[in-house]
N, C-alpha and C positions, 0 to 999 in steps of 0.2 A: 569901308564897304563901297563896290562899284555901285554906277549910277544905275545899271542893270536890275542887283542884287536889291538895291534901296526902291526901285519901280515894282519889283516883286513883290517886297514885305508892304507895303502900302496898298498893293494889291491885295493883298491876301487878310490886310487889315481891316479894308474896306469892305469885301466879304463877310466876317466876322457883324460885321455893323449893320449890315444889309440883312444877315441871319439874324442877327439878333430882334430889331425892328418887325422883322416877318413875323416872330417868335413874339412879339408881345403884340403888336396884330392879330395874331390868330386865339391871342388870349383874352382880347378885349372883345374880339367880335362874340355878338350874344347866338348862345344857341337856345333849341326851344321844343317844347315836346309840347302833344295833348293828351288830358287824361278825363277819365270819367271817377269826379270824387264824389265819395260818400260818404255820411256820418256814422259811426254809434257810439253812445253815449249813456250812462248810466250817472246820476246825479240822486243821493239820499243824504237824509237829515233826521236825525234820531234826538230825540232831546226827553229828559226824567228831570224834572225841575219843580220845585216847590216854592208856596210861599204862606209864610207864619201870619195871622195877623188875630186880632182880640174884639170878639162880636159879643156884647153882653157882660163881659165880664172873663169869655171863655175865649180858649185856648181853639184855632181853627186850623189846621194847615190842609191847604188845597193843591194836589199835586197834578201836574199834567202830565201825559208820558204818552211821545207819540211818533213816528214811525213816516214818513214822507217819499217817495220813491219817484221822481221823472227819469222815465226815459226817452230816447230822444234816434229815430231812428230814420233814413232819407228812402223818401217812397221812389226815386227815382235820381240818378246821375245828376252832377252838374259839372258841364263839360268847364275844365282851367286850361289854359294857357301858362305854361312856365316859361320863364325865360331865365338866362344865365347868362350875367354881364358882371367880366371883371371878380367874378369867386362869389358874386351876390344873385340870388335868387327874386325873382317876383312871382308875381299870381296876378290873374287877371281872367273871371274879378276873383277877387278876393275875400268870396264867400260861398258857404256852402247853402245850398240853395232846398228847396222841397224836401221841409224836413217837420216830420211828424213827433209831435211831442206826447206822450203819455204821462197822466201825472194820478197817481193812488195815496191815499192817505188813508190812516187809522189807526187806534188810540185808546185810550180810555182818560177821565178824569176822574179823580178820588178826593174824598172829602171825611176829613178824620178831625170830631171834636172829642176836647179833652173830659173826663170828668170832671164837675158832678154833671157838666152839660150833655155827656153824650158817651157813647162809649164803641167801640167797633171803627169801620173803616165804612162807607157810601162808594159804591161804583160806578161811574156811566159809561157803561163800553159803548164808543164810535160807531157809528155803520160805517163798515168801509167804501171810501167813492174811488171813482175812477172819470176820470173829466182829458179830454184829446182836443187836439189841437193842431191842426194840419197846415203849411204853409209858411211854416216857419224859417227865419235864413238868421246863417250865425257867420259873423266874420271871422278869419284868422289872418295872423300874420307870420314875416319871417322876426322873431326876438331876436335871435344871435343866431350867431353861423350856428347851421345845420339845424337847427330849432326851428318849432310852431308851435304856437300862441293863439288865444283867443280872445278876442276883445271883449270887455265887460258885458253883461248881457241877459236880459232880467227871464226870468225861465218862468211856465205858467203855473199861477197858484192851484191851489186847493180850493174847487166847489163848496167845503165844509169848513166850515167854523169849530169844528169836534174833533180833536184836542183841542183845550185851550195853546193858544199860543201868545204868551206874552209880548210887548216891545222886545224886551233885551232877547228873549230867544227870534223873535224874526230878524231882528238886527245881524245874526248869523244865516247870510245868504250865501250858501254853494254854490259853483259857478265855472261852468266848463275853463275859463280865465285861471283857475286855481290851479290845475297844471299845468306842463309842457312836457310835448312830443319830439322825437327826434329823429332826423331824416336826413339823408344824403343828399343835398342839394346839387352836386357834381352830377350823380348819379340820376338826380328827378329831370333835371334836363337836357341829359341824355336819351331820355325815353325809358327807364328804368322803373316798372310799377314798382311802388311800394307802401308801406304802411306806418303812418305815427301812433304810437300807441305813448297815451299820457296815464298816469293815477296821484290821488293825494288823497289823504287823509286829515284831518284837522279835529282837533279834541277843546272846545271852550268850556272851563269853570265856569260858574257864575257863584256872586258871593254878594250880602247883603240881605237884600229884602227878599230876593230870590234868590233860592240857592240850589244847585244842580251841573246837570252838565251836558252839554249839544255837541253832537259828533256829527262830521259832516265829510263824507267819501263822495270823489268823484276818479271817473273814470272813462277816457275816450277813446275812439283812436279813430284816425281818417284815414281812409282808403285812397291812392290814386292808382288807377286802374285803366290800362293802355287801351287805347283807342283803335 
């Protein structure tokens, strides 16, 4: 090869490197959109659980069976910042802001002795409440590419003590954290509105002293919505 021919290919090598370099440059610099996000959230807890126990000599079983509903909805925007660095996503900040919590509950408890003590079935049907809570902010995150997550996050109770609700049945706390949503993160900081939409279901026995079962549905989905 002349000296010529070999000044070319080194040129044209060089090039090649110079492209390349631009090219991973242009993939590292962050890009970044704003959006107006908003919650809705749907969060229940159903649980029929019983418990055996011997008053006098007789046979008692007291069942609770009761019905719980928070929802969770943003009275107003909260402007995020996405950014896109390197194939990875942030938020900033990294919660969803003005958000109004609804929580309803109702129920009955029932009270069944055995004979010679007793016979029949006792009722006490719940009044149903309804108890709000406004101001509320919930974090999320990026879990894995293209995924949203929400960090642990204790949701507001029931005004009423009607259903009984045992230890082992509170012990099952639903939790916007129980699912995840999925989103194009290429595509979110781009400027690209879109929507994560999360659900799950979860079914708990209980076995022992208590025996029944707690079902506990959630469902969300966050809006980001272009600015």
């Amino acid at each position: 090869m002349g000296l010529a021919a070999m000044k070319a290919s080194c040129g044209l090598a060089l090039l090649f490197v110079i492209a390349a370099l631009a090219g991973a440059a242009d993939a590292a610099r962050p890009t970044r959109a704003a959006f107006d996000v908003t919650i809705r959230a749907t969060v229940t807890k159903d649980w029929n659980t019983a418990v055996e126990s011997k008053e006098g000599g007789c046979t008692v079983v007291r069942r609770s069976i009761g019905h719980r509903t928070v929802t969770l909805r943003s009275s107003r925007p909260t402007r995020v910042v996405v950014r896109l660095r390197s194939g990875r996503a942030s938020f900033s900040p990294s919660n969803v802001h003005f958000v109004t919590a609804t929580v309803v509950q109702s129920g009955e408890n029932r009270t069944r002795r055995a004979a010679p003590c007793g016979s029949g079935t006792e009722r006490k049907r719940c009044r149903r409440t309804t108890r709000r809570a406004a101001g509320a902010s919930f974090r999320f995150f990026r879990s894995v590419p293209d995924e949203l997550s929400f960090r642990p996050a204790t949701l507001p109770a029931s005004s009423s003590r009607c259903p009984r609700e045992s230890a082992a049945v509170r012990s099952n706390r639903p939790g916007l954290s129980d699912a995840q949503g999925q989103i194009s993160e290429v595509a979110l900081a781009g400027g690209a509105p879109q929507t994560a939409f999360a659900s799950s279901e979860v079914e708990t026995d209980l076995e022992g002293l208590e025996s029944g079962r707690v079902v506990e549905r959630v469902h969300w989905s966050l809006t980001f919505a272009a600015r």
